[in-house]
N, C-alpha and C positions, 0 to 999 in steps of 0.2 A: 365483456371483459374490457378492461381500460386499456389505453394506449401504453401507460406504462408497465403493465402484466404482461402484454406481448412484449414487450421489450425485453424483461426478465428472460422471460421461457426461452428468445430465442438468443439471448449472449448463454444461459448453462448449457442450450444446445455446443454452442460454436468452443473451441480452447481458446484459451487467450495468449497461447505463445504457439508460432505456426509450427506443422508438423512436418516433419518428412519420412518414408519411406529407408529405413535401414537397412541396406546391402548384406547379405547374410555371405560370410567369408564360406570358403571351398576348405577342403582338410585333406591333410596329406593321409600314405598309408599309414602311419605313427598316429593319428587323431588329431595332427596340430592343424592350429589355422591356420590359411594362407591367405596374406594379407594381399589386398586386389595395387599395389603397390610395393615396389622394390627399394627394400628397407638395406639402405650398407652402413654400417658405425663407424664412421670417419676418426680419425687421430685428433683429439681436442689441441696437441701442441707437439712441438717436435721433440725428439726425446736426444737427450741431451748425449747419450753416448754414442747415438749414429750421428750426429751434428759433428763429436769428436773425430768419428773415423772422417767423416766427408773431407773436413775443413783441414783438418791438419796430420790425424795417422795414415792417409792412405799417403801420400806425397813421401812421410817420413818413409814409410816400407818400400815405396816404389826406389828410392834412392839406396834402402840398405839391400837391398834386393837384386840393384839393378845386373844384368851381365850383357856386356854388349858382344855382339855375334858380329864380325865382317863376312859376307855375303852369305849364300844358303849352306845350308844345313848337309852335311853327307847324307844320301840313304841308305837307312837301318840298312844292317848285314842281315841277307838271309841264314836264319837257324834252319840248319840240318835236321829232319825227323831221326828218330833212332828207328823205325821201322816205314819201309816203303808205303806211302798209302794206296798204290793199285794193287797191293800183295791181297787178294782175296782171304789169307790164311790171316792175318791180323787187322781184318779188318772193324771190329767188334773190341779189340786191344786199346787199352790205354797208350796213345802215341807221343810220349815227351820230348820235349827238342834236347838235341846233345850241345851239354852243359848245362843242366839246369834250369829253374825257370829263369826267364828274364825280366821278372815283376820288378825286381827292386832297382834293375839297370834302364827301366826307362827312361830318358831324358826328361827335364822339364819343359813345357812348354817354351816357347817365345819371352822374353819379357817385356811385355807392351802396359800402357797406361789403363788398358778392358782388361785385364786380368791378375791383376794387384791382390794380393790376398785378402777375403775378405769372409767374415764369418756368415754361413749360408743358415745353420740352425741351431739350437742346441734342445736337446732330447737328455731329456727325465728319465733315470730307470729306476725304480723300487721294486725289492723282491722282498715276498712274505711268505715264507716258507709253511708259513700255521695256516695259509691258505689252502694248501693238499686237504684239510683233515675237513676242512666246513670253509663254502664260498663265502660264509657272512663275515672272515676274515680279512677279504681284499677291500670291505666299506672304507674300512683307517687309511691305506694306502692313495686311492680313491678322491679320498675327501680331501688328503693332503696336496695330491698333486694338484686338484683343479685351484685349490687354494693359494698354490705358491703361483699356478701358470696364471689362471682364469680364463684358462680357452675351455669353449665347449665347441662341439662338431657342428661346424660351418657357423660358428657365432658371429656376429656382427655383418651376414653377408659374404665372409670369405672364404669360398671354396675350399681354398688349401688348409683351413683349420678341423685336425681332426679331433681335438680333443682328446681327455683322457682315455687313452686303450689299453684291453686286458691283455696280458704279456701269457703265451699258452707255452704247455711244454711241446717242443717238436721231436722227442724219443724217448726209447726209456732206458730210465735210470738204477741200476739194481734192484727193481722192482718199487719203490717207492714210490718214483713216477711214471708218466705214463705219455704219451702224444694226446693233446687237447689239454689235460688240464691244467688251471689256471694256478701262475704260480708268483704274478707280480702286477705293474699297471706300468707306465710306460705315458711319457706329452712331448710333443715336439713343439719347442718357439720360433717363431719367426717375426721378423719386423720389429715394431717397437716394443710387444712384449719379451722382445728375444732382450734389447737392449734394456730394459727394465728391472728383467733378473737377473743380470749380468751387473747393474750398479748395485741390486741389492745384496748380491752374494760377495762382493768384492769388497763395500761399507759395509754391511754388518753383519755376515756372516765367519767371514774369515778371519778379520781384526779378532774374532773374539773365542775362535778355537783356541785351548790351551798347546803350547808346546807344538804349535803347528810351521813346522820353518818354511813349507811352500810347496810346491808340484815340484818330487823329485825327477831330475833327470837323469838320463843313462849315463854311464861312466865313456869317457871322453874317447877311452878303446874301443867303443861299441860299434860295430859298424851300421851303416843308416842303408843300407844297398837290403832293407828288407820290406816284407809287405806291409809290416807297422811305418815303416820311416818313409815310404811314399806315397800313404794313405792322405797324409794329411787332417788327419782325427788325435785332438787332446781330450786323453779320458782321464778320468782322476774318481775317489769316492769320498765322502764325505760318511762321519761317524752318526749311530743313529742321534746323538745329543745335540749337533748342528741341524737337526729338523727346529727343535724347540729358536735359534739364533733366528729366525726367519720373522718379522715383525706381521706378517700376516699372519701367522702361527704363534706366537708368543702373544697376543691381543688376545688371544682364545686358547688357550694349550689346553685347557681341563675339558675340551669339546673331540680330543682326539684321543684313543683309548691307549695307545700305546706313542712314542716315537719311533722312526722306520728311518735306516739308512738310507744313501743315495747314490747311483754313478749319475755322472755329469759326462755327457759326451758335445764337446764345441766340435761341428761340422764345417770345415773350412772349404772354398774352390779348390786349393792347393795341391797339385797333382805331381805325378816324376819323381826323380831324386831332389833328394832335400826338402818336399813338401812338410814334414814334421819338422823340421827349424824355423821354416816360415810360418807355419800355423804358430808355434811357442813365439815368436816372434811379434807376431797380432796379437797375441795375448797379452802378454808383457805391455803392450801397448795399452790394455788395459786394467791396468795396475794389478793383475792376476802373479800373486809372486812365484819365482821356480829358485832352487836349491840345488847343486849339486852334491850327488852321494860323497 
């Protein structure tokens, strides 16, 4: 055999681009892979409406907010029980304090520069009622949330992302419902997707509701000394025809079988009396309009 026939035989032997050894990934209990590196989806840029609260709403709130306190605070009156608690005879009794609860009379915190109102979440509710009769009903619901939010459970690395979750009944209802089943779906935002649906709902979902004069508020008699006025939670619903105003949804509308109403719950730190003026307050801030009756 000639020098150059060895040659041949042993380069089809050898590859001509070198090899390596493949790391075979590990898989959760789901079947997914686990990459031998911890993957997090960083913020490609800052999002413009927490840039607004940073730079310039939180200072504005801190000022219309502000109440200045000369030295400490009295301490709380002790509430009277309406029945003894060493009385062994009531001891198994509902024990309410005399006068009522005193949810709505808590005071507000301190007003300091760390506790400035600020929006903590806002949480998606959809309910599908045609869901009771066949589960294959909640896909529509489903599909839309992940599509307006685009969180999925722990996406990008983040813990705290749960993703879209099925909303269950917790009693029952005249016999039509039941405890467990599903009757809606449900996504909490946070960070910059929280500030992302909040620009989009504000540019082009509201400008374009008919006859929509804004988030009514309570009439100016009302009193705010209740459990709604020092929650600090603005809820509000949206008609099922503002699903279609949503540009992630209107780029595809004939891909969703029906339209589905919405509650919008804004999740503020806001606590005490007067917390729902300051949460409306934060809002307004972001060009969220309110109406009085």
């Amino acid at each position: 055999m000639s020098a150059g026939a060895v040659r041949a035989v042993v380069t089809a032997g050898r590859s001509l681009r070198p090899t390596r050894n493949i790391r075979k990934l590990a898989h959760d209990e789901r079947g997914l892979p686990i990459p031998h590196v911890d993957i997090v989806v960083r913020d490609t840029h800052h999002s413009r409406h927490g840039e607004h609260y940073h730079n310039t709403l939180a200072d504005d709130l801190l000022y219309m907010t502000y109440k200045h306190e000369s030295g400490q605070r009295p301490a709380p009156r002790n509430i009277r029980l309406k029945y003894d608690p060493k009385d062994p005879y009531v001891t198994q009794r509902e024990n309410p304090p005399v006068g009522g609860s005193q949810v709505g009379r808590k005071p507000a915190p301190p007003t300091t520069a760390d506790n400035v109102v600020r929006l903590e979440r806002i949480q998606i509710h959809t309910m599908a009622k045609d869901a009771l009769a066949s589960k294959q009903n909640l896909l529509g619901p489903i599909m839309a949330l992940r599509t307006l939010s685009g969180e999925t459970e722990q996406g990008g690395g983040r813990r705290g992302s749960t993703g879209v979750q099925v909303v269950r009944g917790i009693k029952s209802v005249g016999g039509w419902m039941r405890p467990g089943m599903p009757l809606g779906a449900k996504v909490d935002l946070r960070g910059s997707k929280m500030y992302e649906f909040l620009g989009t709902l504000t540019e082009f979902v509201l400008p374009r509701l008919r006859e929509f004069p804004g988030l009514l508020l309570p009439p100016a008699s009302a009193s705010l000394q209740t459990p709604a006025g020092v929650a600090g939670v603005v809820s509000f619903g949206l008609p099922p025809e503002a699903m279609g105003f949503f540009p992630q949804i209107e780029v595809n509308l004939d891909a969703y079988p029906k339209s589905y109403g919405m509650h919008i719950h804004f999740i503020t730190n806001a606590k005490g009396a007067g917390a729902q003026e300051r949460a409306r307050q934060l809002l307004s801030g972001f060009q969220i309009p309110f109406a009085r009756r």
